[in-house]
N, C-alpha and C positions, 0 to 999 in steps of 0.2 A: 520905447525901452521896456514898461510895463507890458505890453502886447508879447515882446520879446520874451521876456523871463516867462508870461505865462505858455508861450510855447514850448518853448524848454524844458518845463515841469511837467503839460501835458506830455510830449514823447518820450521824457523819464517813468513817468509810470504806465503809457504804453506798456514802451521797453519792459520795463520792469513786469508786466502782466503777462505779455509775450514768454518771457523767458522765464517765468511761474510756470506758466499752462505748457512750455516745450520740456521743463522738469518732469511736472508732471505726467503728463503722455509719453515720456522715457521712464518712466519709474512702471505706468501701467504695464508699457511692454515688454519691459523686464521681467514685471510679475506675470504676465500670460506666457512668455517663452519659459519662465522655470516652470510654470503650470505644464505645460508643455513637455517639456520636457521630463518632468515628474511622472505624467501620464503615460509616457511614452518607452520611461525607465519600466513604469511598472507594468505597463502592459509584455514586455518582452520578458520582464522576471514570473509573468504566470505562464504565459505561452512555454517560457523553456522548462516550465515545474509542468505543465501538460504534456511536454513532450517525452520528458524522463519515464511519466507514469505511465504514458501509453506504450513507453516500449520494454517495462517490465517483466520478467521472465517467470516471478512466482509471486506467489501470495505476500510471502516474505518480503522481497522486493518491493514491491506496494507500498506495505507499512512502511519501510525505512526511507524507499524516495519521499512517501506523502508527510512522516514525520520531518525529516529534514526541508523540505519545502516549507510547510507550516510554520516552522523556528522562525524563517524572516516573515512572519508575519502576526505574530505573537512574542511576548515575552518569552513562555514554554511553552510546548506541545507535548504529546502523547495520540499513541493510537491504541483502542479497545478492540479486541476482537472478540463478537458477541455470537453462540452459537446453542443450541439445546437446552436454552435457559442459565446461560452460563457466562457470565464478562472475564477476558480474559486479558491481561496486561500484556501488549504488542512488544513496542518499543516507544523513549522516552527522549525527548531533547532538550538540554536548556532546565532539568527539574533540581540537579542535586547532583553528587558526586557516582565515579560508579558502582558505588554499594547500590544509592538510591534507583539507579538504572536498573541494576541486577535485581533488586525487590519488586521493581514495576513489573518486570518480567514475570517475576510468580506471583504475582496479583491472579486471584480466584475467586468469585466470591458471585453467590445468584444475583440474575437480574432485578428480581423480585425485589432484592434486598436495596434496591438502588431507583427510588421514585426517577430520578431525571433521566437516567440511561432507559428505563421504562418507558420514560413520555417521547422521548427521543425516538425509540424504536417505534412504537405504536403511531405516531402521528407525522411521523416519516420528517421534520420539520426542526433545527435549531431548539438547542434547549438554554435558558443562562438561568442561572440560578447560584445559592450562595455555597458556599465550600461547607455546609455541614454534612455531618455522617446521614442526619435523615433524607438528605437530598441525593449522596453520591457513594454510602456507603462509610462507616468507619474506616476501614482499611485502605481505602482509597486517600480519605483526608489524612490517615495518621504516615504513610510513606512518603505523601507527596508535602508533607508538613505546611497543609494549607493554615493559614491564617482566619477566625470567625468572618472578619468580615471583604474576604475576600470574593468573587465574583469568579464562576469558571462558565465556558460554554463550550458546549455538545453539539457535531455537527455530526449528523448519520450519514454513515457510507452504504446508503438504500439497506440490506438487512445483517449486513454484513457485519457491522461494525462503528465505531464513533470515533469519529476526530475529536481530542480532547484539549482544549488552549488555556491560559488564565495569563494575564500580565498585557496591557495596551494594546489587546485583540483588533485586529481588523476584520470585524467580520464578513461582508461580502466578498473578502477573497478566501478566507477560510472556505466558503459553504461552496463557492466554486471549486476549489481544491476537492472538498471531499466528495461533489460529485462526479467530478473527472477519476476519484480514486476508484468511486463505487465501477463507474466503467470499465474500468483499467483491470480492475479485480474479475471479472464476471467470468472473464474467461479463463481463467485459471482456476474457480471454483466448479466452472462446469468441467474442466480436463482432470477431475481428480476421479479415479473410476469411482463406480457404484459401490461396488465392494470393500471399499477402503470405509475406514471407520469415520465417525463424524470427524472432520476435518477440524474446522474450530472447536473441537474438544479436544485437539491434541497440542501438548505445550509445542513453543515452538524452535525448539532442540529436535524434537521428532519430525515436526515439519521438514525439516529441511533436509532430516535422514529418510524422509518419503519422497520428496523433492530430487532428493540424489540416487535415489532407488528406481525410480521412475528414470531417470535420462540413463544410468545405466542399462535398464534394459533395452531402452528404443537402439543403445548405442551400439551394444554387442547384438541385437538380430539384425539390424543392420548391416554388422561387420558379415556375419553368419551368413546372408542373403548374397553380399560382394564378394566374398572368396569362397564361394562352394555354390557357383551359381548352376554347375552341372549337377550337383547333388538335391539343388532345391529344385530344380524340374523333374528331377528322378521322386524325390519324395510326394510330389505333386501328382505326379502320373499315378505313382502305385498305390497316393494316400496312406501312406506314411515317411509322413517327414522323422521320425525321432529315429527308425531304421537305417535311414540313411547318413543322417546326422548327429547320430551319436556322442560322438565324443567330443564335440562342436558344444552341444545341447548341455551334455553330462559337465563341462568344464566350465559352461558360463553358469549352472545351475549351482555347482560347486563355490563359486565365488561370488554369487548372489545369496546364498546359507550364510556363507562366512562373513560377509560385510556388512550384511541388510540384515539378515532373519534373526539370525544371534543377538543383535544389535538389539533389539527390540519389537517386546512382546506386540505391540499394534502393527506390526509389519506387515503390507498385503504382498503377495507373487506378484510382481508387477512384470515381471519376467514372463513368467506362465502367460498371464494375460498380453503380453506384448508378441508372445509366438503364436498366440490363438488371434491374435489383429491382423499382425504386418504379415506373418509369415503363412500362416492357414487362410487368410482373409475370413478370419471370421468361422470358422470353421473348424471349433476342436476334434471333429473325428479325423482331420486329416494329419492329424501328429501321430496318429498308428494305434495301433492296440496296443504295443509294447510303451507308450507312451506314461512317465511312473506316478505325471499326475503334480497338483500342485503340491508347493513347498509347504504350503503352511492354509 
């Protein structure tokens, strides 16, 4: 009988251990499959924020994918665009209402005047440091209403510019962000022609009036080359195009003045330069003698 009972007791706490340790080894692989799952979540929320960035169309574009991107993964973000000694407020997400947005926007102020965007640039590497004006600038701390002892960090977009975050930062997907941006960017700071003015010196309301200046001309020589294609082998032969295509030329030049050039004083011919590319290949003597020359 005693023999008995202690068997009983022994397979109860078997038992009882058994179905302890099958808890537990369901509880672990719960926690590895939400791990899992987690990793897997996130791994697809950066691939589809690389994929945005890589198929961006301008400079503009960039910022607003790589700021919106950045949001989930930061309290706030912001993007810096840093050019001729000059920081310039991109766009803002997650900072304040849209006054504060609109402020970030005319954010101006030297690099000089800003040690962290400084060491940022210089040493090509993550900056964190505390939200004072001698770290990041007065103007910066007084718009974005940082708090003394708050904490922001600076990820360089190579020379371009600084991803800007503060509030429960992740940083390792930040810093891959910003250099998937820098990438994303390169090629649209190299398509900006030579002649055009420093580019990150111009706010970026002009940007995108040089942005839409630029696709308008690829779009009308373009058109120009498609329906007057007997005229562009005639002006080719005799080496002058503007003889032949006159009022082609006169009429897109006429509405590149009036939407682009008037528009604003930093305006380059992007026109002129898009007929001396696609249509002369490169070769301004072949637009004629009569040819009356750039807009501006």
């Amino acid at each position: 009988m005693v023999s008995g009972q202690l068997e009983d007791s022994l397979r109860h706490e078997i038992e009882s251990y058994i179905e302890g340790r099958i808890g537990g080894i369901k509880q672990e692989i719960a926690a590895l499959q939400s791990r899992q799952a987690a990793r897997g979540e996130l791994s697809e929320k950066l691939n589809q924020a690389a994929r945005r960035l890589l198929q961006c169309r301008d400079l503009q574009e960039v910022c607003d994918i790589l700021t919106d991107a950045a949001s989930g993964f930061c309290g706030h973000a912001g993007v810096f665009t840093i050019g001729n000694g000059l920081v310039h407020g991109a766009c803002l997400r997650g900072g304040g209402d849209d006054e504060t947005r609109e402020r970030f926007r005319r954010l101006r102020f030297p690099l000089s005047e800003a040690p962290a965007f400084q060491a940022a640039m210089d040493n090509g590497d993550p900056v964190v440091c505390m939200a004072a004006p001698a770290e990041l600038s007065g103007r910066v701390v007084e718009v974005l209403a940082h708090e003394p002892d708050e904490k922001v960090h600076l990820f360089p977009i190579s020379t371009t510019g600084v991803l800007y975050a503060w509030g429960d930062v992740e940083a390792p997907c930040l810093e891959l962000l910003a250099q998937v941006a820098a990438v994303a960017a390169r090629p649209h700071l190299q398509s900006v022609p030579a002649a055009s003015p420093a580019w990150l010196d111009l706010a970026p309301v002009d940007q995108q009036l040089h942005l839409r200046a630029q696709r308008f001309a690829r779009v009308r020589v373009s058109e120009i080359r498609l329906y007057n294609d007997e005229a562009v082998k005639a002006g080719r032969s005799q080496k002058d195009f503007y003889g032949v295509l006159k009022p082609a030329i006169d009429s897109a030049r006429k509405t590149f003045y009036e939407k682009f050039v008037s528009a604003s004083p930093t305006m380059v011919d992007y026109l002129h330069l898009e007929l001396v590319r696609s249509l002369a290949n490169d070769e301004a003597a072949l637009l004629g003698p009569r040819y009356p020359g750039p807009l501006v």
